[in-house]
PADRENTI-490783 format. One record per residue (C-alpha): residue number from 1; chain; z negated, y negated, x negated. Coordinates in Angstrom, 3 decimals. Last residue first. Layout:
BEGIN
i NUM; ch A; up Z; north Y; east X
...
This chain:
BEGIN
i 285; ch A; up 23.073; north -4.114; east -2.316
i 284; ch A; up 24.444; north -4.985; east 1.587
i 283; ch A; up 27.392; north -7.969; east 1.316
i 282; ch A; up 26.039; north -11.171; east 3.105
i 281; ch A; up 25.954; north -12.328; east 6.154
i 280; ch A; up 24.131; north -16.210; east 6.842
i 279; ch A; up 23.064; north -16.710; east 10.482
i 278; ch A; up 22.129; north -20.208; east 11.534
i 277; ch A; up 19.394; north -20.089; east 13.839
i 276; ch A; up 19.264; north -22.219; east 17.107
i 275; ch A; up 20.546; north -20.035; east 19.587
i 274; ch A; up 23.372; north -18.170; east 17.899
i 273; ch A; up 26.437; north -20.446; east 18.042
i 272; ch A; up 24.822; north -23.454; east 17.849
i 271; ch A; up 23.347; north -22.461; east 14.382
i 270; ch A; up 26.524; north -22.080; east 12.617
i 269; ch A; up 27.825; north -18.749; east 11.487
i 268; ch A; up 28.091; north -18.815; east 7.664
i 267; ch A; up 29.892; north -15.989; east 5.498
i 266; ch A; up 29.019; north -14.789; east 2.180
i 265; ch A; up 31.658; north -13.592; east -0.241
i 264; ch A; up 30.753; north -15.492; east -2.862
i 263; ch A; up 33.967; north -17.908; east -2.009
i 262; ch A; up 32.631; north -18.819; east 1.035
i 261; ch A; up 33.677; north -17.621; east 4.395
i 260; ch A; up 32.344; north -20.285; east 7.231
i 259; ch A; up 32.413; north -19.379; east 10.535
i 258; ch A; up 34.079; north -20.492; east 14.158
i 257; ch A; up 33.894; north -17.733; east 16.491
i 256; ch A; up 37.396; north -16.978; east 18.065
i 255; ch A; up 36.421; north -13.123; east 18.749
i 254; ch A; up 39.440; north -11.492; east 16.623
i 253; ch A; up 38.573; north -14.297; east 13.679
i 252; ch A; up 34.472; north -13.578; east 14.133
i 251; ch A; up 35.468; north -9.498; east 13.996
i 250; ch A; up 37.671; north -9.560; east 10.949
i 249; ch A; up 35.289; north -12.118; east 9.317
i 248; ch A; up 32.350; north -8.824; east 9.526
i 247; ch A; up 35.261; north -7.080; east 8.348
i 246; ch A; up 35.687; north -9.535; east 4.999
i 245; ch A; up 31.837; north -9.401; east 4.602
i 244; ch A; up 31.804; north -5.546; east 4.501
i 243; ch A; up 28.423; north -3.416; east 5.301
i 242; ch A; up 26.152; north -6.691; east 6.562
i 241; ch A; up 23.071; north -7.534; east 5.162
i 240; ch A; up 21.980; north -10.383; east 7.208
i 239; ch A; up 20.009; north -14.043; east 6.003
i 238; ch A; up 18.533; north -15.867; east 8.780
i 237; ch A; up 18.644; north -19.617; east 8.406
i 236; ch A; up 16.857; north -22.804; east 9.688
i 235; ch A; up 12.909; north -21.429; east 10.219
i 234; ch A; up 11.279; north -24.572; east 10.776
i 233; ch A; up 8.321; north -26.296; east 8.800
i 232; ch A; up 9.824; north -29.546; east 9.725
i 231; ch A; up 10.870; north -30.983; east 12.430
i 230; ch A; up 13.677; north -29.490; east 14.259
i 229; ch A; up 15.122; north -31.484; east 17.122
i 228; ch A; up 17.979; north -33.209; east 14.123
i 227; ch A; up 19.574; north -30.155; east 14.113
i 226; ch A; up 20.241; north -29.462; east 10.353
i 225; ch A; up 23.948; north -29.350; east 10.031
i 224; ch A; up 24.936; north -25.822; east 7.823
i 223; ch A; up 28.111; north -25.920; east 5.427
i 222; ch A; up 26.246; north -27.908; east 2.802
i 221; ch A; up 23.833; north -25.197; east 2.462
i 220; ch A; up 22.349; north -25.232; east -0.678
i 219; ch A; up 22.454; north -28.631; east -1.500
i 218; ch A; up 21.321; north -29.530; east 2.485
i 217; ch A; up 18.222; north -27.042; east 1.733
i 216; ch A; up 17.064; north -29.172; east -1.075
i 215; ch A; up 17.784; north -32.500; east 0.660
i 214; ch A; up 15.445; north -31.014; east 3.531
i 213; ch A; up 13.120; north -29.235; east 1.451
i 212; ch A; up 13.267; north -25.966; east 0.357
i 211; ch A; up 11.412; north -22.279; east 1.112
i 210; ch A; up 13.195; north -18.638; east 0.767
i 209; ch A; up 11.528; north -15.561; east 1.729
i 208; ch A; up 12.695; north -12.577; east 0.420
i 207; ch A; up 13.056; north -9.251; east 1.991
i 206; ch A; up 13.108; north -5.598; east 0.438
i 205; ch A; up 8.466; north -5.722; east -0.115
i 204; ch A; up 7.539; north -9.260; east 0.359
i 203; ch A; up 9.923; north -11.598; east -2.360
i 202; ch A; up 8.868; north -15.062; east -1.821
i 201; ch A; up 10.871; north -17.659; east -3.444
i 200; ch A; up 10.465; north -21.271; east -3.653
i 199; ch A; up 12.545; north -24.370; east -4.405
i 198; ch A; up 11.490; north -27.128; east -6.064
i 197; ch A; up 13.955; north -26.788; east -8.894
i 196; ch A; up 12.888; north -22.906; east -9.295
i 195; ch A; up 10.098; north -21.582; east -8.551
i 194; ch A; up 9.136; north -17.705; east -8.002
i 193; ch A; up 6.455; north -15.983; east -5.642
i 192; ch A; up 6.176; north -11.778; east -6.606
i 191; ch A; up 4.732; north -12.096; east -9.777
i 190; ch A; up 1.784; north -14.314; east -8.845
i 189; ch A; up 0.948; north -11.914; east -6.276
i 188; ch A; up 1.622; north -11.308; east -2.405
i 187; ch A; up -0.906; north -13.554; east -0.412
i 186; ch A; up -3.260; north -15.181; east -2.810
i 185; ch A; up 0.991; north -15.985; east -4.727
i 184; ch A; up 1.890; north -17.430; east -1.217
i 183; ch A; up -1.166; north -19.626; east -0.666
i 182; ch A; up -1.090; north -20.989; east -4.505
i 181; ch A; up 2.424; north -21.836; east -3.936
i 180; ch A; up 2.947; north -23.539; east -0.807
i 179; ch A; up 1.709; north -26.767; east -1.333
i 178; ch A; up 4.436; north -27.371; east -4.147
i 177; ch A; up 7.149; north -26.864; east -1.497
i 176; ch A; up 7.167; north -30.426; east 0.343
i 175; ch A; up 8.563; north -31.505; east 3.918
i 174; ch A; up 9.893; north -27.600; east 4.387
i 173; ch A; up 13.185; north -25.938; east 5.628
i 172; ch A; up 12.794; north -22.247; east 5.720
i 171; ch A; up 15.072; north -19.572; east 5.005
i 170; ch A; up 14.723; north -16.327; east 6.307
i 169; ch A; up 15.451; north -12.767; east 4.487
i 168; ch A; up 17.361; north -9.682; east 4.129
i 167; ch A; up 17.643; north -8.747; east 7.385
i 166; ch A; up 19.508; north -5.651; east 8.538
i 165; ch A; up 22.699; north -3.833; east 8.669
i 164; ch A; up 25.064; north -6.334; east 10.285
i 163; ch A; up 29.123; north -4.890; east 10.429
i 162; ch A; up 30.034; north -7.420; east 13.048
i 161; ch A; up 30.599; north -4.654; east 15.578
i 160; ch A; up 26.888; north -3.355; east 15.003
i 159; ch A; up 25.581; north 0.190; east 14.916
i 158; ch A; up 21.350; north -0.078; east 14.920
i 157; ch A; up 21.180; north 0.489; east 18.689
i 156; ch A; up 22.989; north 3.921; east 19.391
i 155; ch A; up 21.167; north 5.309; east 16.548
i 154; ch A; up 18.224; north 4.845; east 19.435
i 153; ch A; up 15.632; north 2.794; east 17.166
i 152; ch A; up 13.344; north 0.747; east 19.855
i 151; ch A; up 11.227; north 4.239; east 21.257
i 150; ch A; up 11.288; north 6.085; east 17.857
i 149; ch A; up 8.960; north 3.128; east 17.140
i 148; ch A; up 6.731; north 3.916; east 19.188
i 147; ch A; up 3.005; north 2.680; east 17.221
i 146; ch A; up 4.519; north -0.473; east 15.338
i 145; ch A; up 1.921; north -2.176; east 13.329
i 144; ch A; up 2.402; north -6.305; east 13.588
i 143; ch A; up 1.545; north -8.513; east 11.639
i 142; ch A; up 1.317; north -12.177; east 12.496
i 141; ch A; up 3.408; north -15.762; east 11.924
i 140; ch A; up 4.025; north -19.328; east 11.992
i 139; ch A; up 5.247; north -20.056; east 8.862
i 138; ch A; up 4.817; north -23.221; east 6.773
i 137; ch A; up 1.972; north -22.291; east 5.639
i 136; ch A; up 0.602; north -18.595; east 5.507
i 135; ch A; up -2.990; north -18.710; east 5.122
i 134; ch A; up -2.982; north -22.080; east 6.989
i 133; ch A; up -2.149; north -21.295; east 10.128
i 132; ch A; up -4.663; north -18.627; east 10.591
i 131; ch A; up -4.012; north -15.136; east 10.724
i 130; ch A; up -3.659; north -12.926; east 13.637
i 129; ch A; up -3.028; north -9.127; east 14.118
i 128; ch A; up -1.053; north -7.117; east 16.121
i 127; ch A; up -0.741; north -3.422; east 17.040
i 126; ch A; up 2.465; north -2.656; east 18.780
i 125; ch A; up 3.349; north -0.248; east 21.797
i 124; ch A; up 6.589; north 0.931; east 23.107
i 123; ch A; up 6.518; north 1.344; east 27.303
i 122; ch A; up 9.006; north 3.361; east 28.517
i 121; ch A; up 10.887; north 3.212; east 31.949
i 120; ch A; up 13.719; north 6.452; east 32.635
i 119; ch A; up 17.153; north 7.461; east 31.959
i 118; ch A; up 19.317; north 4.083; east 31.729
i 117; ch A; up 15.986; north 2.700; east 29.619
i 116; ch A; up 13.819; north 0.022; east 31.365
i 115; ch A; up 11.606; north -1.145; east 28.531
i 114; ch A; up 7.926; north -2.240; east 29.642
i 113; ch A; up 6.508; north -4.049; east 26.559
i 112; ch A; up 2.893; north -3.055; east 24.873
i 111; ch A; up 0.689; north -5.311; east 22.618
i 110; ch A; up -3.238; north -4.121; east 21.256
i 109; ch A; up -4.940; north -5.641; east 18.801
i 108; ch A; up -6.182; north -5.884; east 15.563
i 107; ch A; up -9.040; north -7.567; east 14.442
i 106; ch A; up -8.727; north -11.318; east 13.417
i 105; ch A; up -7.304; north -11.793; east 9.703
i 104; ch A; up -9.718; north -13.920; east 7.373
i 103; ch A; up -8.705; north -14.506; east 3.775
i 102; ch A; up -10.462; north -13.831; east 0.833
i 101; ch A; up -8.581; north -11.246; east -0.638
i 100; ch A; up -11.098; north -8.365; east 0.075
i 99; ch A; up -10.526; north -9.727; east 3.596
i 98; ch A; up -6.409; north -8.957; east 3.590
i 97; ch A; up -6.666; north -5.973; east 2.071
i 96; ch A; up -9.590; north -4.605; east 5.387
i 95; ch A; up -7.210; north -6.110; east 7.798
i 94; ch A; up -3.994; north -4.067; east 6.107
i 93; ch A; up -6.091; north -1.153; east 6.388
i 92; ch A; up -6.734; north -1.787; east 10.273
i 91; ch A; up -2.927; north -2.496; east 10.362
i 90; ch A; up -1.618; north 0.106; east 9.166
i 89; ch A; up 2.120; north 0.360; east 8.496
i 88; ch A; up 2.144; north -2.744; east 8.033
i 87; ch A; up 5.614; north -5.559; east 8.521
i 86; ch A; up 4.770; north -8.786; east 8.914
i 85; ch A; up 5.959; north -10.645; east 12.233
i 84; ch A; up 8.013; north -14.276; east 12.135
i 83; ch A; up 7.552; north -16.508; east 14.551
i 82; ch A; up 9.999; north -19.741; east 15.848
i 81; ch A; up 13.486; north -18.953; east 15.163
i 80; ch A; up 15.277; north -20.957; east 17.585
i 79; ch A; up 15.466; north -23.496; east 20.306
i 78; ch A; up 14.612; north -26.818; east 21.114
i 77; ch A; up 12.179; north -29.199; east 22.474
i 76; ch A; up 10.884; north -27.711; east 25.721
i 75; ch A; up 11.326; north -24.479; east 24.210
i 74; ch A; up 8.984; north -25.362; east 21.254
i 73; ch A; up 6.055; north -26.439; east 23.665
i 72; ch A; up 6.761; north -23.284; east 26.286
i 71; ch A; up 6.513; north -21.223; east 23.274
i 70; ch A; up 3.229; north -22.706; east 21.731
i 69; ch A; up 1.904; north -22.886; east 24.748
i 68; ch A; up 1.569; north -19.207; east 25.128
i 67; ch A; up 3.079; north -18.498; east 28.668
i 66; ch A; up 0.517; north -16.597; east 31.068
i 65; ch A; up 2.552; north -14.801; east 34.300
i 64; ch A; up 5.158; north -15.878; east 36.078
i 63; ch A; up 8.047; north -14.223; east 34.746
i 62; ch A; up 10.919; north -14.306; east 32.822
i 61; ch A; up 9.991; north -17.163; east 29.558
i 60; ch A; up 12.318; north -15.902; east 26.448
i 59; ch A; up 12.632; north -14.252; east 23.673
i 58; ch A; up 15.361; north -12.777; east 21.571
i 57; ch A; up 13.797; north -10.231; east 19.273
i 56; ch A; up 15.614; north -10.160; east 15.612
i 55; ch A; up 14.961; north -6.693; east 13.970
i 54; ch A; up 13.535; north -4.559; east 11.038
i 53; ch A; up 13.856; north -1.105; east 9.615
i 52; ch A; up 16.807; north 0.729; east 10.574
i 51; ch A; up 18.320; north -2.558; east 12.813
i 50; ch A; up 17.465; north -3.391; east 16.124
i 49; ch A; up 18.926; north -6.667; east 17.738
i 48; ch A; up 15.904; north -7.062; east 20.479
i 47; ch A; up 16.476; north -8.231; east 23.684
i 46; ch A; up 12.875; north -10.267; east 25.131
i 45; ch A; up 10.624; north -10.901; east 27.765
i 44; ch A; up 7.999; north -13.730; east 28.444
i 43; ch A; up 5.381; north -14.353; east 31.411
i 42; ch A; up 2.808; north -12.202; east 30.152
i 41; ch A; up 0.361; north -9.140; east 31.473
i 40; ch A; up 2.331; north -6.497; east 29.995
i 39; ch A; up 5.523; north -8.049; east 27.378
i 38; ch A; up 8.828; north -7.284; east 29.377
i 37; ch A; up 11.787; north -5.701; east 27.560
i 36; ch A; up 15.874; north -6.203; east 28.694
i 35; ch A; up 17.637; north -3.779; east 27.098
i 34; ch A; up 18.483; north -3.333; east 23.498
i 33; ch A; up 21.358; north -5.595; east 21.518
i 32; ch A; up 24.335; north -4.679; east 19.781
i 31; ch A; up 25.465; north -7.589; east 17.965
i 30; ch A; up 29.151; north -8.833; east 17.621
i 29; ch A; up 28.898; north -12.415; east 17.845
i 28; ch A; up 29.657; north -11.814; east 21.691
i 27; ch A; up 26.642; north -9.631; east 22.242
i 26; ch A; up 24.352; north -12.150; east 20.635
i 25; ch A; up 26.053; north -14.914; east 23.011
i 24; ch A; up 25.669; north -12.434; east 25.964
i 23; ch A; up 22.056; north -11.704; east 25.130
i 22; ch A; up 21.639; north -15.313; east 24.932
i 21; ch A; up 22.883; north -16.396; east 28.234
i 20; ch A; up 20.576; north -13.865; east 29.504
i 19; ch A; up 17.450; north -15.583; east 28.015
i 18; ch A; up 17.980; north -18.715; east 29.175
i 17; ch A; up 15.583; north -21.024; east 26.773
i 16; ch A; up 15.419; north -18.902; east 23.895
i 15; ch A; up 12.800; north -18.252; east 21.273
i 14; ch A; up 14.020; north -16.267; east 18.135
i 13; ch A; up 11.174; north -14.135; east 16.950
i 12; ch A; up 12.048; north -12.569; east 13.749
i 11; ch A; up 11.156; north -8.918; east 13.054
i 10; ch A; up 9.205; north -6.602; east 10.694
i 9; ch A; up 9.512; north -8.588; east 7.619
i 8; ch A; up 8.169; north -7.002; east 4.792
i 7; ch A; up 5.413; north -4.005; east 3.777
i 6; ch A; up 2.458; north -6.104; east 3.972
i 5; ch A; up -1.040; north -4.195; east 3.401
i 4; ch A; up -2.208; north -7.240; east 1.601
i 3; ch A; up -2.546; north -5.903; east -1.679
i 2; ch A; up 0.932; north -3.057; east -1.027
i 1; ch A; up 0.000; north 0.000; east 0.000
């Protein structure tokens, strides 16, 4: 296990404002996504764009149950990426890491989603566990232990027309980076958060979190228009392994989405096409 019992990225949380709409926007950029979910006792649902070993969940108010403000509060603004969830594959042990490093995790707890398959209604089950704001900065985020996960990866699932894989990271836009460092090395090692002209990296078992400032992330990313709703810390990319880049530019031409293909072979779909995040696919390693 690793010191704080995180394994990766388990999924992104992308919130939506018409949740529908987005499962046919998802659909049309060439993902396959899972049906409809409802979280027990809340207002919100979600798709899910399953991959082997992480996923993006689409989410969105359904119902009229409970709403955590801080959805309703983003959604009102914008949408987008707006929670990411650590990967453990225990999340009582990753509790336990996380105290002997001095930090201060509430106790897990229980999360379930009814899933209405063609065959019959399953519920898949999650452990989750808090940490406060400022253990990971500039992130909101949680872990999360999945219990059913044989429920969320049918092989029929993880195959994608654009060619998508998995994630291989998020980039976040920031007002300053230096803040960040001490909190991030606590978290995963010195040897594991690099710096490099401002800009830091945050490698957490096969993913890599990337954090800039504005101008920072406008060198990098010329291609990409910063929506002018986000204030910063905001998730403003989502980085994709994808088997091919040049078929994954065979499906955007054949579909009439506008993307960039840059000469490293990575190719840039623009935020407004996918709810707020820009997606960024690049060859699988």
């Amino acid at each position: 296990m690793s010191r704080s019992g995180i394994t990766g990225i388990a999924h992104i949380l992308l919130a939506a404002r018409d949740l529908d709409a987005a499962r046919l926007g998802w659909t049309r950029l060439g993902f396959t996504l899972s049906p409809r979910g409802k979280h027990l006792g809340r207002g919100t649902g979600n798709y899910c764009i399953m991959f082997p070993h992480d996923y993006v969940e689409l989410f969105g108010v359904v119902g009229t149950e409970r709403v955590n403000a801080e959805y309703t509060q983003l959604l009102a603004a914008r949408e987008g990426p707006m929670k990411l969830a650590w990967a453990t594959d225990d999340s009582a042990a990753a509790v336990a890491a996380l105290s002997q490093l001095g930090l201060h995790p509430d106790a897990p707890r229980d999360l379930g989603r009814q899933l209405e398959l063609p065959e019959r209604t399953v519920v898949p089950r999650f452990k989750i566990v808090a940490l406060p704001p400022d253990e990971t900065p500039a992130l909101s985020s949680f872990l999360c232990e999945q219990l059913t996960p044989d429920l969320m990866r049918r092989p029929e699932w993880l195959v994608h027309a654009n060619g998508a894989t998995g994630l291989l990271g998020v980039t976040v836009v920031v007002d300053d980076t230096a803040p960040l460092v001490d909190a991030y090395e606590r978290l995963f090692g010195p040897g594991n958060v690099h710096t490099t002209d401002d800009i830091v990296t945050v490698r957490v078992g096969p993913h890599r979190l990337l954090f800039a400032a504005a101008e920072d992330f406008v060198a990098m990313y010329p291609e990409i228009d910063i929506d002018e709703r986000a204030t910063a810390p905001f998730i403003a990319v989502l980085t994709l392994k994808t088997i091919d880049p040049e078929a994954t530019i065979d499906y955007f031409t054949s579909w009439q989405i506008p993307y960039e293909a840059l000469p490293d072979r990575r190719v840039l779909v623009a935020a407004e096409e996918a709810n707020g995040a820009a997606l960024e696919f690049m060859a699988a390693r």
